[in-house]
N, C-alpha and C positions, 0 to 999 in steps of 0.2 A: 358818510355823507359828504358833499364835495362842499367846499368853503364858500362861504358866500361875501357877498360885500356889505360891509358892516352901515351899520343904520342910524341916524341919529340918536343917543341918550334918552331915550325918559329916565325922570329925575330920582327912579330908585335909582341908578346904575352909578348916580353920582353917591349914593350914600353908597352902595356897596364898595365903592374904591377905596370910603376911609376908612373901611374894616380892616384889620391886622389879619393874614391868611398865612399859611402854612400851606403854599403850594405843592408841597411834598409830601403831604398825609391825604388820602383818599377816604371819604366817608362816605357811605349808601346815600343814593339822591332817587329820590322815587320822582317821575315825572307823569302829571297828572292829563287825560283829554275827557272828552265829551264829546257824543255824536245823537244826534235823533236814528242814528242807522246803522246799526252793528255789525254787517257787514264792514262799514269803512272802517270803523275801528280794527276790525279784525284785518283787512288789509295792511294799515299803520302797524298793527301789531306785528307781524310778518317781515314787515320791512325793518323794524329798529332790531329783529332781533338778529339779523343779520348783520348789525351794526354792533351785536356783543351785549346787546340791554335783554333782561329777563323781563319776564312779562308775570307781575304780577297779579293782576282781574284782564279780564276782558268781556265782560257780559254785564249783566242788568247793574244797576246802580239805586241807592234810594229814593232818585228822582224819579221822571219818566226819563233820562236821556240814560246810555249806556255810556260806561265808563269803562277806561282804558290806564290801566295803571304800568308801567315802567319803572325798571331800576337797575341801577348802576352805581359803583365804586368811583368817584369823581374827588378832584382835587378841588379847593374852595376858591381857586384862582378866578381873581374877574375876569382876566380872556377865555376861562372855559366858560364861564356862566352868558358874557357876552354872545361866546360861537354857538352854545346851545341854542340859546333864546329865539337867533335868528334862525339856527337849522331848525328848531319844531315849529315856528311861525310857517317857515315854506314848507315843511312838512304837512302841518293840518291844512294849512291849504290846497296842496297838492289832494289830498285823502277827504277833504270836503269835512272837516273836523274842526272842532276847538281846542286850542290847545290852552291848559289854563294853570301854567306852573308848578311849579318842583318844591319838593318838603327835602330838607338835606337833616339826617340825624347824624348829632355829635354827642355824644356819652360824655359829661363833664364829671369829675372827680373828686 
């Protein structure tokens, strides 16, 4: 995806900074959308996975909207989470989609 120009903070982004990260360890980031139109999802699906992301669902969900699930091995660095946020923002909108956040699992011990 080509970089984009970064966007003002909303105010989780300021809590995420004061978290301690391990930019060097990659944990599965499932990235979540919504569409009234399954085709467009299926298009966005198509596209990320070009971009290296597996494609976890893409069909009915237990709403009426279809659901679009993603996933990828990501560092918990705030400039990765910042560059996402903005690429699936212009992503669902380009795809006529909603884009509506990422679950990151971390196995603690």
């Amino acid at each position: 995806m080509k970089l984009i120009e970064k966007r003002d903070k909303p105010e989780f982004y300021k809590t995420l900074e004061t978290f301690d990260t391990d930019t060097q360890t990659k944990y599965p980031t499932t990235f979540w959308f919504y569409s009234d139109d399954e085709q467009n999802l299926k298009t966005a699906a198509n596209e990320l996975q070009k971009y290296g992301y597996s494609i976890e669902h893409c069909g009915s969900s237990a709403t009426e909207d279809f659901l679009l699930i993603a996933l990828m091995d990501i560092s918990t660095g705030f400039d990765n989470y910042e560059q996402l946020w903005n690429e699936f923002d212009m992503l669902a909108n380009e795809y006529r989609i909603i884009f509506d956040g990422w679950e990151t699992r971390i196995d603690l011990e």
